[in-house]
C-alpha positions in Angstrom: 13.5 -77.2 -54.5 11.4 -78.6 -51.7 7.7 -79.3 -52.5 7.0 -78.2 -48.5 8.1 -74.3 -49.7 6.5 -74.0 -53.0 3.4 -71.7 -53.6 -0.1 -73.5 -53.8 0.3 -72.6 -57.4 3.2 -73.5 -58.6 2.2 -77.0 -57.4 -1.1 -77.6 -59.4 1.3 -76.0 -62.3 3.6 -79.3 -61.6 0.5 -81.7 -60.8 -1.3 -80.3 -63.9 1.6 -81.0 -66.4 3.0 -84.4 -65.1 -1.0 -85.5 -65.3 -1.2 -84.5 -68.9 2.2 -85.9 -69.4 1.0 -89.3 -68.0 -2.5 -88.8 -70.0 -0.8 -88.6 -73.2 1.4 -91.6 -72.4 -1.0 -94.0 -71.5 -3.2 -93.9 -75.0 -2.7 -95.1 -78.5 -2.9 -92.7 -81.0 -5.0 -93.3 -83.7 -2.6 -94.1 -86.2 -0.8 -96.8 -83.9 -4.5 -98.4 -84.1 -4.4 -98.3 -87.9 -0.6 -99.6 -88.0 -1.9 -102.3 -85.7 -5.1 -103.5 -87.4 -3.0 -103.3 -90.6 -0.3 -105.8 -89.8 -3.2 -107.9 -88.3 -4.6 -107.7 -91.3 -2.3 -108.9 -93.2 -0.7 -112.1 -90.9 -4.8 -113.3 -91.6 -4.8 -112.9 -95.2 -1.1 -114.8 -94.7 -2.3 -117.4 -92.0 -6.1 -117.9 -93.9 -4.3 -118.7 -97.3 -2.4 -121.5 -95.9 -5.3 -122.5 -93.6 -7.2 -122.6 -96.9 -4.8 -124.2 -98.9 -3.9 -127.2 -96.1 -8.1 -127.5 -95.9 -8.2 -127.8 -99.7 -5.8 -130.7 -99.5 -7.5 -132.5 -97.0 -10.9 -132.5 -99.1 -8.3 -134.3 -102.2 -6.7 -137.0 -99.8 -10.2 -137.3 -98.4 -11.5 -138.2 -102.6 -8.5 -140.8 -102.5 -9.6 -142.6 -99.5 -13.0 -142.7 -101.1 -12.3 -143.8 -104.1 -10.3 -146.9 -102.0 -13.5 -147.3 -99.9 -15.5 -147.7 -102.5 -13.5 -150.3 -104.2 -13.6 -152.2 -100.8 -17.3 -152.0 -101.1 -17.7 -153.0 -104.7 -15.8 -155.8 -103.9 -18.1 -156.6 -101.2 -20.6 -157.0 -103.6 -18.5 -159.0 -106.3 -18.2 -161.3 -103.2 -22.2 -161.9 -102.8 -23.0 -161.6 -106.6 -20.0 -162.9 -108.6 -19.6 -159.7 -110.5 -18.8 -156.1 -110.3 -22.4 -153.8 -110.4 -23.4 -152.0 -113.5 -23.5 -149.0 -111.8 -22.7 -147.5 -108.4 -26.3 -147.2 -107.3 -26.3 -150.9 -107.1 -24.4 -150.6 -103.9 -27.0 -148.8 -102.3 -30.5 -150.3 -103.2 -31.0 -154.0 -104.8 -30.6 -154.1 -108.7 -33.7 -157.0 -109.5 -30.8 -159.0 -110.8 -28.8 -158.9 -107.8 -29.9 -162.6 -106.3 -27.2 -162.5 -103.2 -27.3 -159.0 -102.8 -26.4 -158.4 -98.4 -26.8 -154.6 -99.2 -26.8 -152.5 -98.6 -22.6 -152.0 -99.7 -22.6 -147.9 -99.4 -24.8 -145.1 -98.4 -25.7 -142.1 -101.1 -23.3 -140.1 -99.4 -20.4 -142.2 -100.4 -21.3 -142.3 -104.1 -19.6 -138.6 -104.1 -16.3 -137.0 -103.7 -15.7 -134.2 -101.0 -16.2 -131.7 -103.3 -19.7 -132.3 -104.0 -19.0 -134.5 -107.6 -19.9 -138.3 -108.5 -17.3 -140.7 -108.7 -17.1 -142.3 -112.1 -18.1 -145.6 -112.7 -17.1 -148.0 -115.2 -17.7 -151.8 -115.5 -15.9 -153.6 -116.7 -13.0 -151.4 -116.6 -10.2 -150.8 -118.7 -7.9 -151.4 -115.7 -9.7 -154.5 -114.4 -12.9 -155.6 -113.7 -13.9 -152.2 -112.8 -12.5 -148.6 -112.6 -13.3 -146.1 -110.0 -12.0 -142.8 -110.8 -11.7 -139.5 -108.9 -11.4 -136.0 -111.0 -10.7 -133.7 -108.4 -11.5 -130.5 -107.0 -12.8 -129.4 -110.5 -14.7 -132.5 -111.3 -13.6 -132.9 -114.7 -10.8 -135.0 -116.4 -6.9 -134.1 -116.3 -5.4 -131.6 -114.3 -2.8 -131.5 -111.3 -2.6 -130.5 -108.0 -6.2 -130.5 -106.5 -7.7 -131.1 -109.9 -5.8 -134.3 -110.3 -7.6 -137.2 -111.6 -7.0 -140.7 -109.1 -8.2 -143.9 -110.3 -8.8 -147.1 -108.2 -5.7 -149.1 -110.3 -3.2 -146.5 -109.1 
């Protein structure tokens, strides 16, 4: 049918309906929103657990290292002062029986683990002159994964 020899009305009848037909194509419904935040939803809680899990691991290899930094500094000190420091504090200010002490070794900061716990400290040790040891995530002795203990001698 040509549009030129169609009534006035019959053409806002046509215009009307393939506008409405457009409308409606062009929007979401609501539950296509839900669906969508849903599966969003859950590729975070997915994505977050790893990122979470990779981040946790981090903060365990980070103890390691600080455990091995620590040792570098105590022997530091065992240079200057011929033996290993009663305690770990000794790296930081001057024990009065500390004659060479170059300190200082460490800063407070070092004294703990990434997760907030002190290392322990024990000289002598029953690994060598000294033993450093890290307990983990949970800051308490045995466990595995992030709760693994780490001593300076492994």
């Amino acid at each position: 049918m040509d549009m030129y020899k169609m009534s006035p009305r019959a053409l806002r009848s046509i215009n009307q309906r393939t506008f409405a037909a457009r409308q409606r194509a062009a929007g979401f419904t609501l539950i296509e929103m839900i669906a969508v935040l849903v599966l969003i939803g859950i590729v975070m809680a997915i994505v977050g657990g790893k990122v979470m899990q990779n981040f946790q691991s981090g903060e365990y290899k980070a103890g390691v290292a600080g455990v091995h930094s620590l040792e570098m500094k105590v022997q530091a000190y065992m240079l200057d002062n011929g033996s290993a420091p009663p305690n770990l504090n000794d790296l930081v200010t001057r024990p009065g029986n500390a004659t060479n002490w170059n300190g200082p070794y460490a800063k407070p900061g070092d004294l703990k683990d990434p997760f907030q716990h002190p290392f322990f400290y024990k000289a002598p040790g029953e690994h060598g002159d000294f033993d450093i040891i890290f307990y983990g995530k949970d800051g308490a002795t045995g466990g595995d994964a992030l709760n693994k203990d780490y001593g300076n001698w492994e």
